[in-house]
N, C-alpha and C positions, 0 to 999 in steps of 0.2 A: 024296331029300327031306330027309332026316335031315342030311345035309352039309352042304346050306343051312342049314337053321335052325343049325347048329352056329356055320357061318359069321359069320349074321350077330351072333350074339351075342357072338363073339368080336373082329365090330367095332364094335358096340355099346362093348363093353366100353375098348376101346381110346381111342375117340371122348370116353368121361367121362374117362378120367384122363389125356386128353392137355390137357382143357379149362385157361386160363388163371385164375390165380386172382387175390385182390382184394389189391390193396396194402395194405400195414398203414403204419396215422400213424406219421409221422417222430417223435424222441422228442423230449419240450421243450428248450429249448437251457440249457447250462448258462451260468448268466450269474453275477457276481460282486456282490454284495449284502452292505451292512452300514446299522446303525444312527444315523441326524443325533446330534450330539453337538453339544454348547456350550461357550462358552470364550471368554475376553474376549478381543478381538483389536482389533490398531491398524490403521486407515487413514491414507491420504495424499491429501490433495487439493491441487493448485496453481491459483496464481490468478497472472493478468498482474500486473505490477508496475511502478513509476514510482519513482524514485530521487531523492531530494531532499537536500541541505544543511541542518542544523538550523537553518543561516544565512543567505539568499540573497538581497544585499542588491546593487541596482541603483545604480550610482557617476553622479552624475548632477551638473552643474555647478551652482551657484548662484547666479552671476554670468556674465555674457554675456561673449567676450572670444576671445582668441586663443590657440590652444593650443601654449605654447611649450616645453616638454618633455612626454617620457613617461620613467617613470622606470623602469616595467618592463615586462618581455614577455607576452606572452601564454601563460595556464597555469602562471607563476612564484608560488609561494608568496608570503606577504605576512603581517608582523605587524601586528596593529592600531596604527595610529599611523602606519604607515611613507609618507612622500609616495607617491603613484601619478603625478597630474596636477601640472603648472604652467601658468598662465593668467599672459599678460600681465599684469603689476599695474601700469605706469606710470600707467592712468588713475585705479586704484584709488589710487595712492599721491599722485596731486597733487590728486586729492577729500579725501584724509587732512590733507594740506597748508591745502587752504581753509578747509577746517573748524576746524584747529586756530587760523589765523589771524580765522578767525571768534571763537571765543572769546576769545582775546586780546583782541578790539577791543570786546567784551561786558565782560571783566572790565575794560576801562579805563575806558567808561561807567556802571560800578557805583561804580569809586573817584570819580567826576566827579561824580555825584549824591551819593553820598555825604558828600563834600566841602561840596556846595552847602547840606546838610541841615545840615551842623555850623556851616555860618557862616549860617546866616538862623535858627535854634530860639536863640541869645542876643536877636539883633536884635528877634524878636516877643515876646520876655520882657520887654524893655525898653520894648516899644511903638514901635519905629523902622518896622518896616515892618507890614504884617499879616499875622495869621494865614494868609490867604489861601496866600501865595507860599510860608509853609512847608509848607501842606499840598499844593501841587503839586512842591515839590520831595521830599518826601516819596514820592507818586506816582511820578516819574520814579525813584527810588532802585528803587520796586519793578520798573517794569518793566525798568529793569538788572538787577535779578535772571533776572527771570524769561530773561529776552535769553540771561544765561550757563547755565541749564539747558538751554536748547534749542539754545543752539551745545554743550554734552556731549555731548548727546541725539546731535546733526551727528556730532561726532567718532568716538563711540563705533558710530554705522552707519557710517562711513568705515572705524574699525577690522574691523567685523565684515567687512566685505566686501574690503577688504583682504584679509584672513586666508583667505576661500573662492579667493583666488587657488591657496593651495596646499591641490590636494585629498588628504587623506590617506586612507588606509584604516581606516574603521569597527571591523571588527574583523578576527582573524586569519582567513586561506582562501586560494582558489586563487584567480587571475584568469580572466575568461572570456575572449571575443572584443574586441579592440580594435575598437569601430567607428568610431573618429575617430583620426587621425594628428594627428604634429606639422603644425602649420601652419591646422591648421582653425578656423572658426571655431564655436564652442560657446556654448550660453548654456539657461535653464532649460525654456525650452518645445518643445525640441528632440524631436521624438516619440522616438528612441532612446537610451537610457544610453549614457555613455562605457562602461561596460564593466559586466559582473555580478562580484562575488567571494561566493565559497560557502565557508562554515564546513563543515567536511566532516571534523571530529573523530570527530563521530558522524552518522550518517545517516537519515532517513526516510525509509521506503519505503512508499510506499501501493499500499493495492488494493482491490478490491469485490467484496462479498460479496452474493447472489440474498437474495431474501427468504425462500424455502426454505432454504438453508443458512445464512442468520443465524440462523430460528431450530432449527436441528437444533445450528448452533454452541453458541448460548446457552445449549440446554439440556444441555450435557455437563458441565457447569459448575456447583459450590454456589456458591450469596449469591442475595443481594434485587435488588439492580441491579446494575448494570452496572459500577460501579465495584467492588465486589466479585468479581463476575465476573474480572473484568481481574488481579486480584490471583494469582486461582486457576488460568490460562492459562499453561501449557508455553511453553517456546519455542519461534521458529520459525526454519525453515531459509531460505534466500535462497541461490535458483537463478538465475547470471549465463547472460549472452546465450550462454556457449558449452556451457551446458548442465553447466557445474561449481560443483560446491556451495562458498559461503562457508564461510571456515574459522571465521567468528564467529556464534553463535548471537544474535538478536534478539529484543525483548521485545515485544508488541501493548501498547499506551497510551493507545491515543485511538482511539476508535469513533464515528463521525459524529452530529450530534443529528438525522438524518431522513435519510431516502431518496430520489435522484436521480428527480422525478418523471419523465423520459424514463425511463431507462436500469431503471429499477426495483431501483437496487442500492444499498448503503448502503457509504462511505465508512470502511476501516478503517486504521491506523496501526501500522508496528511503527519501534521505533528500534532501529540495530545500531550498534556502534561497529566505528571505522575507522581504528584508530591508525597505520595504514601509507599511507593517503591511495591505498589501492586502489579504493574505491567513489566517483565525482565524480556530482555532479546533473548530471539528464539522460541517466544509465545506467538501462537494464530488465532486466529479468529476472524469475523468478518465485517467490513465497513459499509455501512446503508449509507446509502445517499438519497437525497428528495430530490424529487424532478418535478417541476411544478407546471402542469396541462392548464394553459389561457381558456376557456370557449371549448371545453370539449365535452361531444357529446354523448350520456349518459345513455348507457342500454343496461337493465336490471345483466345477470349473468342467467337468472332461471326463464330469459327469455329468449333466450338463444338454443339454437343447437348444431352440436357438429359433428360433420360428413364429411369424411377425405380431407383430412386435416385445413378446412376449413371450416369458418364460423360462421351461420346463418342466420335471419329473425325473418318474423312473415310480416309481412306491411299489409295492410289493410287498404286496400284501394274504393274506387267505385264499384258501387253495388253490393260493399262490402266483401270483395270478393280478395282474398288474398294471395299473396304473391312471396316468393321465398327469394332474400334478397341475404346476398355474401356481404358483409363487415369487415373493415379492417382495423383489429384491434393497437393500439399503442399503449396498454396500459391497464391496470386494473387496482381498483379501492374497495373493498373490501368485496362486496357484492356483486360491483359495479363494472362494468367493462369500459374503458375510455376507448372511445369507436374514432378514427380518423376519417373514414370516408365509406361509401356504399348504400347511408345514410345521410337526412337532413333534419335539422331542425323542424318540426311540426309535422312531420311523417307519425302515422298512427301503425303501432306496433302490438303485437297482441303478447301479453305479456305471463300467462301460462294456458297447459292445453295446448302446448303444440306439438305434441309428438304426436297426435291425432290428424294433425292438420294436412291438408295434398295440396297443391297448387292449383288453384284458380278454385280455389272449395268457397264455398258463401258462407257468412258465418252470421250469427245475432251481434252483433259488439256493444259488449256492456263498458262506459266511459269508467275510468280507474284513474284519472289526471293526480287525483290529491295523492296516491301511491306513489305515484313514479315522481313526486314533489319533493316528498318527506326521501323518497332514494336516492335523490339527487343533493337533495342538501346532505345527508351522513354520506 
């Protein structure tokens, strides 16, 4: 009996210390953590663009007529002055002819009345004939006059249209499209221009600007209006269609007086120069502009994340325990997100390892200050 009872206690005994025991919590995870900091940083924003000629003047005939030469090609430079067009003038020049012979036959009628005044103003001095026939010859003297003003008057539209036979160049630029050939016939009411030429010295580029970013534009800027404003505006860059930057920086000049009721955008102007005849109207491309962020504050971008199109970071509170806090972005430099608000200065952010993270989780937080130093300053 005694061996029993020994027995069992010795599997008693056995039974407790073989029992399983309770797991112990894993420990918090060490994650890397520093301080939001501030620091004034530059953005970039591009906008479509439209490429204009300071000059773009539509060659257009003034007279109807037959187009008897062209004097240049298509996309050939051109100084102002220089013929472009020749138009038939044989009609124009024997209208020049009629006219002229017009006035001859006006000023021979002036000398005829004339005449007639000088021999009848003795005759009615004398009482030979009467007053009468002087004052009608008188009369006819005037409207010989008037005869040869209005055959001038002929002449001198004869001349002018005459002269629209050759059309020359406005001013100096490129040529566009020829739309009419030798042989055609031209004239003013023609819905198409003989051809466009563009002054393209210096260049317009236009673009538009939201009503949200005009006024965040506006306000980066000192003065009272706008034309102030305009004075205090950086240059801007001009990105061509192949995605390579002009080597000539551009000035903004002209900002629209009112906003595109459709489109809700406002009409802005920069002008670049083009001394090399590389930018032609009718070319796109896109205009960067710098916006320059005072005190703002710096959140990495790999320390964030987003949910329902917003943007998150976890702040590190007491006890180390962290908290998932919404951001409002304004901007971004390379990396670097420009945070406006949701955040503060000296707020501790944990800066990766968070897509592990839950809310109110406890974490080890390892300090990273000289990281988020050096991603502040680039």
């Amino acid at each position: 009996m005694k061996s029993i009872i020994l027995a069992l206690v010795a599997l008693t005994l056995y039974s407790c210390s073989s029992a399983p025991q309770a797991p112990q919590a894993p420990p918090p995870p060490s994650l890397p953590v520093a301080a939001i900091t501030s620091a004034t940083q530059t953005t970039y924003q591009e906008y479509p663009a439209s490429i204009e000629g300071t000059v773009n003047v539509e060659i257009r005939p003034q007279v109807s007529g037959t187009l008897d030469k062209v004097f240049v090609d298509e996309g050939a430079f051109v100084n102002a002055g220089q013929p472009i067009f020749k138009i038939n003038e044989q009609p124009f020049r024997a209208s020049l002819n009629n006219a002229l012979a017009a006035l001859h036959a006006a000023e021979a009628s002036q000398v005829n009345a004339q005449l007639e005044v000088e021999k009848l103003t003795p005759l009615v001095q004398n009482k030979v004939v009467s007053e009468y026939q002087l004052k009608t010859a008188k009369a006819a003297f005037q409207v010989a006059t008037a005869n040869i003003e209005s055959a001038k008057a002929n002449v001198s539209t004869a001349q002018i249209n005459l002269g629209y036979t050759l059309i020359k160049a406005p001013v100096s630029g490129y040529i566009g499209r020829l739309e009419r050939k030798q042989g055609s016939l031209v004239g003013p009411q023609d819905a198409a221009a003989l051809t466009q030429l563009s002054d393209v010295h210096d260049v317009h580029v236009y673009f538009s600007l939201g009503e949200k970013d005009f006024v965040n534009f506006k306000e980066q800027y000192p003065g009272q209006t706008l034309t102030e404003k305009l004075k205090q505006l950086p240059s801007v860059s001009l990105l061509l269609a192949d995605g390579t930057e002009y080597t000539k920086q551009g000035k903004i000049d002209v900002i629209d007086g009112q906003f595109d009721k459709n489109t809700g955008a406002i009409t802005v102007r920069a002008t670049f120069v083009n001394p090399q005849g590389l930018l032609r109207s009718g070319n796109t491309g896109k205009v960067r502009l710098s916006l320059e962020h005072k005190d703002a504050l710096i959140v990495p971008e790999s320390a964030t994340v987003e949910m329902q199109d917003k943007v998150f970071v976890f702040t590190v509170g007491d006890s180390s325990k962290v908290k998932k806090q919404a951001i409002s972005i304004v901007g971004k430099n390379g990396d670097n997100y420009l945070v406006k608000d949701g955040v503060k200065v000296g707020d501790q952010i944990v800066l990766s390892g968070i897509d592990k993270l839950q809310e109110g989780m406890v974490i080890h937080p390892e300090k990273a200050a000289d990281k988020v130093a050096a991603v502040a300053k680039n």
